[in-house]
C-alpha positions in Angstrom: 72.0 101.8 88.2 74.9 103.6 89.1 78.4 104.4 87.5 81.2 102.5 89.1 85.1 103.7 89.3 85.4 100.7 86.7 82.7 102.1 84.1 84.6 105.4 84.1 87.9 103.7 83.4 86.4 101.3 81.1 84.6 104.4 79.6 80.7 102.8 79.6 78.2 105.1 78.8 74.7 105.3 80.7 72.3 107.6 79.1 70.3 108.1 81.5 73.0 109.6 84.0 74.9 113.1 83.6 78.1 113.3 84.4 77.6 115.4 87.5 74.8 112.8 89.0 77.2 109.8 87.2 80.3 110.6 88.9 78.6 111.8 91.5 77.3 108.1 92.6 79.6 106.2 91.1 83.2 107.3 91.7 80.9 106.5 95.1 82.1 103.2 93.9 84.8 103.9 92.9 103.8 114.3 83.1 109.0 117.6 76.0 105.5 117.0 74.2 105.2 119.9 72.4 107.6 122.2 73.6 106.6 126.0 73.7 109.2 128.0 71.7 109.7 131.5 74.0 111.2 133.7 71.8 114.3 134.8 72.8 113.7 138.3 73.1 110.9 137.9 75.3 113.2 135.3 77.7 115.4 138.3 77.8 113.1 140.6 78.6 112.0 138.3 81.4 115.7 138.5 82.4 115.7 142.1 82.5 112.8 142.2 84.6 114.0 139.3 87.1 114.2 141.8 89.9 110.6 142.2 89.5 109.7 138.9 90.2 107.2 138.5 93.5 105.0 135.9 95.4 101.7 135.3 93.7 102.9 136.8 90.3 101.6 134.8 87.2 103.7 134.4 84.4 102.8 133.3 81.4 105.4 131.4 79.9 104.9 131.7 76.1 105.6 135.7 76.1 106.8 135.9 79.6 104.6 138.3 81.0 102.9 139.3 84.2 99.1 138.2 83.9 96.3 140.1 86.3 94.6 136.6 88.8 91.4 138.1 86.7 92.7 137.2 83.1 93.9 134.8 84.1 91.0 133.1 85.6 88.8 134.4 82.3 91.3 132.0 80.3 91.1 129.1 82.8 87.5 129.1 82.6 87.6 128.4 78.5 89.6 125.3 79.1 88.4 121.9 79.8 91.2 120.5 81.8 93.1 122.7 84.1 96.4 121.0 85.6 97.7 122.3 88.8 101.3 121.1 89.3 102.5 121.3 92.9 105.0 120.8 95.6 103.7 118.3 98.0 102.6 120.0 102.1 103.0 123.5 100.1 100.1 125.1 101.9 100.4 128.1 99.4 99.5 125.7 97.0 96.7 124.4 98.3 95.4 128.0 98.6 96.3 129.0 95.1 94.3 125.7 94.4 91.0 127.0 96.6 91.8 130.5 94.8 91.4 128.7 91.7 88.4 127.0 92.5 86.4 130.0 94.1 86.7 132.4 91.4 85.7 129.4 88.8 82.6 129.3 91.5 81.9 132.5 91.5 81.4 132.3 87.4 78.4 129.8 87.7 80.7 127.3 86.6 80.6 123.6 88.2 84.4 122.6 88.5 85.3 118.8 88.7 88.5 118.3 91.5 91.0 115.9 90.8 93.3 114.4 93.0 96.3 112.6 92.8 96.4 112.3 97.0 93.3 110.2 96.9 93.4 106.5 94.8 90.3 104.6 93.4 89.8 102.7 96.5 89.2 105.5 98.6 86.7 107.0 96.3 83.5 105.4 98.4 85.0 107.2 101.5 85.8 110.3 99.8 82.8 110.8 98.2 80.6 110.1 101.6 82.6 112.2 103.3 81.8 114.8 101.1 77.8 114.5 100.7 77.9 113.2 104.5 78.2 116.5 107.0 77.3 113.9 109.7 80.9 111.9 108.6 83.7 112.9 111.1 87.9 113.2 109.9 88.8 110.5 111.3 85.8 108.1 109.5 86.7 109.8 106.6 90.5 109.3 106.6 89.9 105.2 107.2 87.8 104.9 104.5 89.5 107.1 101.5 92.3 105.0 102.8 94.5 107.7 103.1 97.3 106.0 104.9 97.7 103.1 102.6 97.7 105.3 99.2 99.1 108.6 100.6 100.4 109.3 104.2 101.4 111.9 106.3 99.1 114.7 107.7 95.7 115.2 105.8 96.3 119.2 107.5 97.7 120.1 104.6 95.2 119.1 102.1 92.0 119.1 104.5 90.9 122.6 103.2 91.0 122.0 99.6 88.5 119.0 100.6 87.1 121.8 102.8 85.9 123.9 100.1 84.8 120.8 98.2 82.6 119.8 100.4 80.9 123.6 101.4 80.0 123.6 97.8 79.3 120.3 96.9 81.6 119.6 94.4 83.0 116.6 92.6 85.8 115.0 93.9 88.0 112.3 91.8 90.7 109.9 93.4 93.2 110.4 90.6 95.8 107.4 91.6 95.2 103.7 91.2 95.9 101.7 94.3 99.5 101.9 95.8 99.6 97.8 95.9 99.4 98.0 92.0 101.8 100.5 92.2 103.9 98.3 94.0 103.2 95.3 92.0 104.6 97.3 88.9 107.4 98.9 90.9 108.8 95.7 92.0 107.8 93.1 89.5 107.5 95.1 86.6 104.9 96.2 84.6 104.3 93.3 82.1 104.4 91.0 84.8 101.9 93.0 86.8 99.3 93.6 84.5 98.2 89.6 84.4 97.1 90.4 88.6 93.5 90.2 88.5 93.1 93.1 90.6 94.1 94.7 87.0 91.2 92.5 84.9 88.9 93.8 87.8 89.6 97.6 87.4 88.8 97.0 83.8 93.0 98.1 82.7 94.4 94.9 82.2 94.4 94.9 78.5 95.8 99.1 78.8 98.4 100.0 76.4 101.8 102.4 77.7 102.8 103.7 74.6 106.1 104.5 74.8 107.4 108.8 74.5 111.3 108.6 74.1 111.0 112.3 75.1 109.2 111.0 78.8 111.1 108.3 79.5 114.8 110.6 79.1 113.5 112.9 81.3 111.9 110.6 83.7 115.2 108.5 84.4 117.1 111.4 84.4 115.0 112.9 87.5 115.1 109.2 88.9 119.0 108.8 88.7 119.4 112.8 89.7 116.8 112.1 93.1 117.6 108.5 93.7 121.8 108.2 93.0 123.5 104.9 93.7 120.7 102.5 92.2 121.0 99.4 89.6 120.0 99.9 85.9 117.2 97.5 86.8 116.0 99.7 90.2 115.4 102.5 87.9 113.5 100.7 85.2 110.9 99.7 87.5 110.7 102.8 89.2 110.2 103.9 85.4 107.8 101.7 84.8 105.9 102.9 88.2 105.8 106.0 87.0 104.3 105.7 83.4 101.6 103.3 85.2 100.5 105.9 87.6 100.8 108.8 85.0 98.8 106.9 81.9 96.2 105.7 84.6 95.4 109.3 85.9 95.3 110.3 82.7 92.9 107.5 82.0 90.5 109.0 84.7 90.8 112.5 83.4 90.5 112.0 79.5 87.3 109.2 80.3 85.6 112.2 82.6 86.0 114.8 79.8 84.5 112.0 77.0 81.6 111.2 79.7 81.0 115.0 80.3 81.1 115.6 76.4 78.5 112.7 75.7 75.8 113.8 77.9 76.6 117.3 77.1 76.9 118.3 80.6 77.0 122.4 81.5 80.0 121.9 84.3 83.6 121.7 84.6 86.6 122.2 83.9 88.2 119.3 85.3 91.1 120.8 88.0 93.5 118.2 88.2 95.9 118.7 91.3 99.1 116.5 91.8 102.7 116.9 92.4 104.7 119.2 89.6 106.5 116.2 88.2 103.2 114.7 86.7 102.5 118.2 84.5 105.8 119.2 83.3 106.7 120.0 80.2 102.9 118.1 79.4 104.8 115.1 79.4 103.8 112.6 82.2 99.7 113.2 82.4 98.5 115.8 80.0 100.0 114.4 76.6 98.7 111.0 77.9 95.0 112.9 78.0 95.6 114.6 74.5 96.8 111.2 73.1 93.5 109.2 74.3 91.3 111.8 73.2 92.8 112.2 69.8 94.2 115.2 70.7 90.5 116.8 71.1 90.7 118.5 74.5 91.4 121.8 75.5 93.9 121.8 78.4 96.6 124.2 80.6 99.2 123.4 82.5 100.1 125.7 85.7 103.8 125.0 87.4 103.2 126.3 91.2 106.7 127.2 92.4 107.7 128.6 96.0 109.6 131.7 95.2 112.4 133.7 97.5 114.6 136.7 96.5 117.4 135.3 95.7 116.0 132.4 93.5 115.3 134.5 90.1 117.6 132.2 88.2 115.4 129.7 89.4 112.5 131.2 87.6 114.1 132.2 84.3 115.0 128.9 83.8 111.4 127.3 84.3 110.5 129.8 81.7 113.5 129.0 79.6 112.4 125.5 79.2 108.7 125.6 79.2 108.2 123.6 81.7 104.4 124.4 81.7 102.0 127.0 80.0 101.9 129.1 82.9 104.2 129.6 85.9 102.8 130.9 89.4 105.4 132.3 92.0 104.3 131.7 95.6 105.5 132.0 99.1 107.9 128.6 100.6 106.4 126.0 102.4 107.2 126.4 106.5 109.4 122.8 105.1 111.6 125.2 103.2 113.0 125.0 99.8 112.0 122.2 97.6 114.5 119.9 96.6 114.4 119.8 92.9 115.6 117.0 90.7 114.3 118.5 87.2 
């Protein structure tokens, strides 16, 4: 039989599936951890060079260097987990994303996309649409349920799923359902866990080990994006965040065990969502070191729209490390992000 969305979070094995054909039927059914010390010298030669800073340049954030899109690519393709951190309806992004995914195609290699735009309930929809040519947008949009777990135009991401679908490759929805979300948002996350929506999806008895490093930084961001709000507003919005966060990491570090187990030739798993769930490794990718025992070869890239006039802006994502890579491309047509690091 086939693998459900609730044997990959439960982590079941079936021996007699790989993780390609596994994931393949079954998802059918279905965010300082350690902080990279730049060396000062090489932050100010960074400084020196902040003139030279351009659209689509990759930095390198441990020696802050320039690295060449083949390089860079050669090291990607070594990893298991690659973590793309974006800014939401940033088309660049989407193509540095389909950049990312062609060259690790063109290497014979089999990469797994992740998505934090699509949640476990849209997964029967999103993986029809994608072995369906027959299956039109609009059949496809009402049943990966994108308006209920995401929203606004599917333009934006519709090529990444594009490409995905030409070459017949893996998709993951990423998020849990936005009614849990909710539940945890506004009830708070003990209370929400006893739902047995939860007991279903096989995470009802899931710990959230607490990072005092995560949750500083997390409130921080809330209080600096959402000003004006009761100590209690922010705790829950807290609390909706380390839910979302450990349960995508859930789905990521139970892919690479599955993948591991049947000793599949394939991957590396891309994971694409929003900047906030990659930086510094707090939110998502400590959460996937932590539940594989710190076994898993990962990299985190911060995709940042980039302007003359915004080097400053630049140094200081290298300054703090806010990922293990940092690459520069063009604004949105919504302009400048608003940033509440």
């Amino acid at each position: 039989m086939p693998i459900g969305i609730t044997d990959l979070l439960q982590g079941r094995q079936y021996g007699r599936y790989g993780l390609m054909r596994g994931l393949t039927f079954a998802l059918s059914l279905t965010l300082f951890g350690l902080l990279l010390a730049v060396p000062n010298s090489c932050v100010m030669a960074e400084e020196q060079r902040s003139e030279g800073f351009h659209q689509w340049q990759i930095l390198e954030v441990g020696t802050g260097r320039s690295v060449a899109f083949e390089d860079f690519v050669a090291k990607l393709a070594t990893e298991e987990v690659i973590y793309l951190g974006e800014e939401h309806r940033n088309r660049f992004h989407i193509e540095a994303a389909i950049k990312i995914l062609r060259a690790l195609l063109e290497r014979d290699q089999k990469p797994v996309l992740a998505m934090e735009m699509f949640a476990w309930d849209g997964q029967v929809g999103l993986d029809r649409y994608l072995s369906d040519r027959d299956m039109g947008r609009d059949a496809f949009l009402q049943e990966s349920r994108w308006e209920q777990n995401w929203g606004g135009p599917f333009d934006d991401y519709e090529p990444l799923l594009a490409l995905a679908r030409d070459r017949r490759t893996v998709v993951l929805a990423l998020n849990p359902p936005r009614p849990l979300v909710r539940q945890v948002a506004t009830a708070g996350l003990s209370k929400a866990m006893i739902d047995p929506e939860m007991r279903r999806l096989g995470i009802q008895g899931e710990q959230f080990p607490e990072d005092p490093e995560y949750r500083e930084k997390m409130l921080d961001q809330l209080r600096r994006c959402h000003a004006g709000l009761s100590a209690e507003a922010y705790d829950r919005m807290y609390e909706a965040s380390v839910f979302r966060d450990e349960m995508m990491a859930k789905v990521i570090a139970n892919s690479v065990r599955l993948s591991r187990a049947f000793a599949v030739k394939g991957g590396p798993f891309v994971s694409y969502t929003g900047g906030g769930h990659i930086q510094y490794r707090l939110p998502i990718p400590n959460r996937v070191l932590r539940r594989r025992g710190g076994a898993v070869r990962q990299v985190t890239i911060y995709l940042a729209a980039f302007q003359p006039g915004s080097e400053g802006e630049v140094q200081e994502l290298l300054r703090e490390s806010i990922a293990d890579y940092v690459w520069l491309t063009p604004l949105s047509a919504h302009g400048a992000p608003r940033r509440c690091r």
